[in-house]
C-alpha positions as a Markdown table, in Angstrom:
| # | Residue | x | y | z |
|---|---|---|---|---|
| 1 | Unk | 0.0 | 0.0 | 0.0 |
| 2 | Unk | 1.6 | 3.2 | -1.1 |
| 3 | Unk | 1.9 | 6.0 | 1.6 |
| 4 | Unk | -0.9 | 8.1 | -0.3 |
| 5 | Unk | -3.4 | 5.7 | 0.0 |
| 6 | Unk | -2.1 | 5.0 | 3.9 |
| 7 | Unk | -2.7 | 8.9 | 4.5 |
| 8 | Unk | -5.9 | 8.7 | 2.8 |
| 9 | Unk | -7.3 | 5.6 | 4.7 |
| 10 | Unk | -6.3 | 7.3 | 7.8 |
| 11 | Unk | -8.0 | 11.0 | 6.9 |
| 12 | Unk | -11.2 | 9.2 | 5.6 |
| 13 | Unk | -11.4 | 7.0 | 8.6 |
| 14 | Unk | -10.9 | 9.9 | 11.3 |
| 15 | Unk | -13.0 | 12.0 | 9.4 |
| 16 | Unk | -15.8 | 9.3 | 9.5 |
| 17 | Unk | -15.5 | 9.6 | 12.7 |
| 18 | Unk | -15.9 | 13.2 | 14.1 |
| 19 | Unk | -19.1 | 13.3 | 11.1 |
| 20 | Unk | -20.6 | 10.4 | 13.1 |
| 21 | Unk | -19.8 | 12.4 | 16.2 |
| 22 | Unk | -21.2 | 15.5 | 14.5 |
| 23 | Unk | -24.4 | 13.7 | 13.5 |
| 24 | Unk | -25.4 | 12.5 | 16.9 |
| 25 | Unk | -24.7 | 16.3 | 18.2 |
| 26 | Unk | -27.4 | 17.3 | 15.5 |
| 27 | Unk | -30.2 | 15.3 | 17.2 |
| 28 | Unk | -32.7 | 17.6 | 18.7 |
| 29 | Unk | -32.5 | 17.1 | 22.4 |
| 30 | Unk | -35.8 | 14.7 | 23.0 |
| 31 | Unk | -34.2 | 12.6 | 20.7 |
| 32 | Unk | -31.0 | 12.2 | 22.2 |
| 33 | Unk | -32.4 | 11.8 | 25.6 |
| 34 | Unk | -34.6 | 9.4 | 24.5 |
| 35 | Unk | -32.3 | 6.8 | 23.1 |
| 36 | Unk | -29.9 | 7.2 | 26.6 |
| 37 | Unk | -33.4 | 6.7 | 28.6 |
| 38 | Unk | -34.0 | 3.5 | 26.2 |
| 39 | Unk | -30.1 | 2.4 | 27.4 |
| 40 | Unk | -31.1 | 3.2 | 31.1 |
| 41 | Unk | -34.2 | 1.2 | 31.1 |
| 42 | Unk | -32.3 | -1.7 | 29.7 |
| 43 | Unk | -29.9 | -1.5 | 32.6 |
| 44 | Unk | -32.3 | -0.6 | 35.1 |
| 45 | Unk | -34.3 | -4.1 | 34.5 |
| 46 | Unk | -31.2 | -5.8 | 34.4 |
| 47 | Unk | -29.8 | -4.7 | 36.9 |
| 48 | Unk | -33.0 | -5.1 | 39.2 |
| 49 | Unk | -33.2 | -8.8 | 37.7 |
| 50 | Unk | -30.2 | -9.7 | 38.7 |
| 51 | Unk | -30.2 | -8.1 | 42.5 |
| 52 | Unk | -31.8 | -11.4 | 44.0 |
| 53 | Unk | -33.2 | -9.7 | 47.2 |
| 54 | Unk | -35.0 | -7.2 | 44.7 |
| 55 | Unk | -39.0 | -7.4 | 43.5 |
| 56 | Unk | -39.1 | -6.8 | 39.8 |
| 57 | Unk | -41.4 | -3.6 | 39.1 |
| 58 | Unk | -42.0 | -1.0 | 36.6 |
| 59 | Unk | -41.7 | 1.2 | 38.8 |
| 60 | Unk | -38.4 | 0.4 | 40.7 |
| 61 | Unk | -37.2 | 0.0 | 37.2 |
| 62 | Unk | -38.4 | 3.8 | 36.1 |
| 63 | Unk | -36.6 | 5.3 | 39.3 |
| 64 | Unk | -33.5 | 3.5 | 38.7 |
| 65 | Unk | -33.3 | 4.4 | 35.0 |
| 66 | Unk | -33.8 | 8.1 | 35.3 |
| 67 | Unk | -31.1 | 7.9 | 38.3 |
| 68 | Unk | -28.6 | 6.0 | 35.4 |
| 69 | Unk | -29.8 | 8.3 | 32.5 |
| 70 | Unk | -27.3 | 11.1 | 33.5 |
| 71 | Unk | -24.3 | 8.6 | 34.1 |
| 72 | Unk | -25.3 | 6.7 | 30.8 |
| 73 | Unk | -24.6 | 10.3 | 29.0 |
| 74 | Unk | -21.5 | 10.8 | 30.2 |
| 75 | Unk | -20.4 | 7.1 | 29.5 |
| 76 | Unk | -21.5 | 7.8 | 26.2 |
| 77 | Unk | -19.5 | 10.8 | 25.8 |
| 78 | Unk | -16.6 | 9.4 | 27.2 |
| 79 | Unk | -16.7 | 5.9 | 25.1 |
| 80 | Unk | -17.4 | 7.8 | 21.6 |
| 81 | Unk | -14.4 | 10.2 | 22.4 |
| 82 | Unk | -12.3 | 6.9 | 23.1 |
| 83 | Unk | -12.6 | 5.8 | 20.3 |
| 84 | Unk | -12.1 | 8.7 | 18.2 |
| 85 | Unk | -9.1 | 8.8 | 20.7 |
| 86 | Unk | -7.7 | 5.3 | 19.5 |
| 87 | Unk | -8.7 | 5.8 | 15.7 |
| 88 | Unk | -6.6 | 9.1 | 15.5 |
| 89 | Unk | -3.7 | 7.9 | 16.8 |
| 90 | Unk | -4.0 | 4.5 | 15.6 |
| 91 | Unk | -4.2 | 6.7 | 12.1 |
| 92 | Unk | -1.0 | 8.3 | 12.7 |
| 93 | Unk | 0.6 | 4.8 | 13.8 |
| 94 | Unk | -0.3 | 3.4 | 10.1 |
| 95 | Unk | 0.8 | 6.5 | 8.3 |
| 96 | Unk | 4.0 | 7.1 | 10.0 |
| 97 | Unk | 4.7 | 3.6 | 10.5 |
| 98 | Unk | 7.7 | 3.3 | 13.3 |
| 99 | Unk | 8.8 | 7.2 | 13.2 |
| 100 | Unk | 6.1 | 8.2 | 16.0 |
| 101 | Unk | 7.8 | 10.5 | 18.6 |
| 102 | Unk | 5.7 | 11.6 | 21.8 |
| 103 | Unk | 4.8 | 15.1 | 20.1 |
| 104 | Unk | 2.4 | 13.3 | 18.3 |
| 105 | Unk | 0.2 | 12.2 | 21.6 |
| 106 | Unk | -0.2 | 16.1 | 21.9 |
| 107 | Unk | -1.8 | 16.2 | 18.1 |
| 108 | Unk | -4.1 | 13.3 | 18.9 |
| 109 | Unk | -5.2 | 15.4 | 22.5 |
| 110 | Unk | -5.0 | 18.5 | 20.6 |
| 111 | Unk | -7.7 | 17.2 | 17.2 |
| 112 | Unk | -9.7 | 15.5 | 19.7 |
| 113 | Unk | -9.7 | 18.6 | 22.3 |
| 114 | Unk | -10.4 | 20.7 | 19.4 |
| 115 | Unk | -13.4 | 18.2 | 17.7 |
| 116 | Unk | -15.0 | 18.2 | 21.5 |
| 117 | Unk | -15.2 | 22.5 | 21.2 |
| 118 | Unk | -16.7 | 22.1 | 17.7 |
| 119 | Unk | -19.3 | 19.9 | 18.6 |
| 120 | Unk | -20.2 | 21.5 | 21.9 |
| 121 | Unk | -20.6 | 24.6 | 19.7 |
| 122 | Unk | -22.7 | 23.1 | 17.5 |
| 123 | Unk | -24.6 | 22.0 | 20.4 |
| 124 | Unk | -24.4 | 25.4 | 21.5 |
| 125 | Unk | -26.8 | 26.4 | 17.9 |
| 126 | Unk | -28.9 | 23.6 | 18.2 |
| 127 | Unk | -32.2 | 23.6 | 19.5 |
| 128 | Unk | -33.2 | 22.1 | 22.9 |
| 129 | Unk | -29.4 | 21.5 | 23.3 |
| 130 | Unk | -26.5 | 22.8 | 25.5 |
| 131 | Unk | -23.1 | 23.3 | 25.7 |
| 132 | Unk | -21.0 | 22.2 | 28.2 |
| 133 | Unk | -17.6 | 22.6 | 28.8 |
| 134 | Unk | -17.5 | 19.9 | 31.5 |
| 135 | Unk | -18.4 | 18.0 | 28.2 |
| 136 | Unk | -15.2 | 18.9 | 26.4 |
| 137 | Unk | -13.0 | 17.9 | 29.1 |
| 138 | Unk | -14.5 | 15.1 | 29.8 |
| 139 | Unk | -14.4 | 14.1 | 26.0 |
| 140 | Unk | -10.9 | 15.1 | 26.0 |
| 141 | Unk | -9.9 | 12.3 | 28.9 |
| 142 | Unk | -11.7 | 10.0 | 26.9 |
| 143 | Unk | -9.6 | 10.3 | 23.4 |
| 144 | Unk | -6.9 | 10.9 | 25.7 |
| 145 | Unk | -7.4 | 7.2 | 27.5 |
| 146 | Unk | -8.4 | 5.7 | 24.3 |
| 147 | Unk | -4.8 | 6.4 | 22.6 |
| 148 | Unk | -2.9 | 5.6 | 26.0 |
| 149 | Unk | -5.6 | 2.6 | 26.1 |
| 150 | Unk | -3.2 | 1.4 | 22.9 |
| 151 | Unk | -0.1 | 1.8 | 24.6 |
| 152 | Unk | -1.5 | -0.4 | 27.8 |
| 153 | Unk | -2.0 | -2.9 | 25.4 |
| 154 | Unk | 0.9 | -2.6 | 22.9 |
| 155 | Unk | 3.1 | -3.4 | 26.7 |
| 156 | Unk | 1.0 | -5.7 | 27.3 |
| 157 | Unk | 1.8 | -7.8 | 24.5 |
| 158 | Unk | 5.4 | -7.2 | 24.0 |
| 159 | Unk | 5.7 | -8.0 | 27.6 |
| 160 | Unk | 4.3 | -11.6 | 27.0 |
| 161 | Unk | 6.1 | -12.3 | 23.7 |
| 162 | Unk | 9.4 | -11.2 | 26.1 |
| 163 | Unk | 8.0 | -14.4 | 28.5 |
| 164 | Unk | 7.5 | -16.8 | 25.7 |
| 165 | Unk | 11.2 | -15.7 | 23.7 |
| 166 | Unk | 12.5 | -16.1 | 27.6 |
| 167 | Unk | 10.9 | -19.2 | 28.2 |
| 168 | Unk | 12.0 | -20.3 | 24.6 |
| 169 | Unk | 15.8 | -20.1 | 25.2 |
| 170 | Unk | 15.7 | -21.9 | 28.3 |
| 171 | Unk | 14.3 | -24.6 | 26.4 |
């Protein structure tokens, strides 16, 4: 794969990406709220199922889901800047191949950062919306924990092929 295409593949990926970000930020607010209450319900009669000293009720389930509705938001917020998190820097990882130096952790902190003001101003012009900036700093630890979320794993790995080439020599 030439090193055009690579920098293609990784623009058209990251910018599918902050779109798909961009198009959940468009939903009026009812409708957004309405698909996290959906997720909260779920939980909350899971949740309620599985507690055995619980009785099962509508109700108990409706008073637990609007207590999770507001956590379930943030989780969202935080998974979805994750991953845009990972695929940026994952991005720059297959276009620059092995020549990644630790200035590029502050580009991935700094687009995602930067996506996290656009779309709370966007938010900002949208009808029964809101901007928050506890939003972009939260979405900001999320892209940030979703690159170092790489790196965790990348040790991890390396560490255990160092056991088996260990283990190996011995042998």
């Amino acid at each position: 794969m030439t090193k055009a295409v690579r920098i293609l593949l990784a623009i058209a990926v990251t910018l599918i990406s902050i779109a798909t970000i961009f198009f959940f930020s468009e939903q009026p607010g009812s409708v957004s709220h309405t698909s996290s209450m959906k997720v909260a319900e779920w939980t909350a009669e899971r949740i309620i199922k599985m507690s055995p000293s619980a009785n099962y009720s509508a109700g108990n389930a409706t008073v637990l889901a609007k207590a999770l509705d507001y956590p379930i938001r943030k989780l969202a917020h935080l998974f979805i800047y994750f991953m845009l998190g990972l695929i940026v820097y994952l991005g720059l990882r297959f276009v620059l191949a092995d020549k990644m130096r630790p200035a590029f952790a502050f580009l991935v902190i700094l687009l995602v950062f930067l996506t996290a003001c656009a779309d709370e101003i966007n938010q900002y012009f949208n009808v029964a919306r809101g901007a928050s900036f506890g939003d972009v700093i939260l979405d900001t630890v999320g892209g940030t924990l979703g690159m170092y979320f790489f790196h965790i794993i990348q040790d991890f790995i390396m560490h255990i092929k160092s056991l088996f080439r260990i283990n190996s020599k011995k042998a």
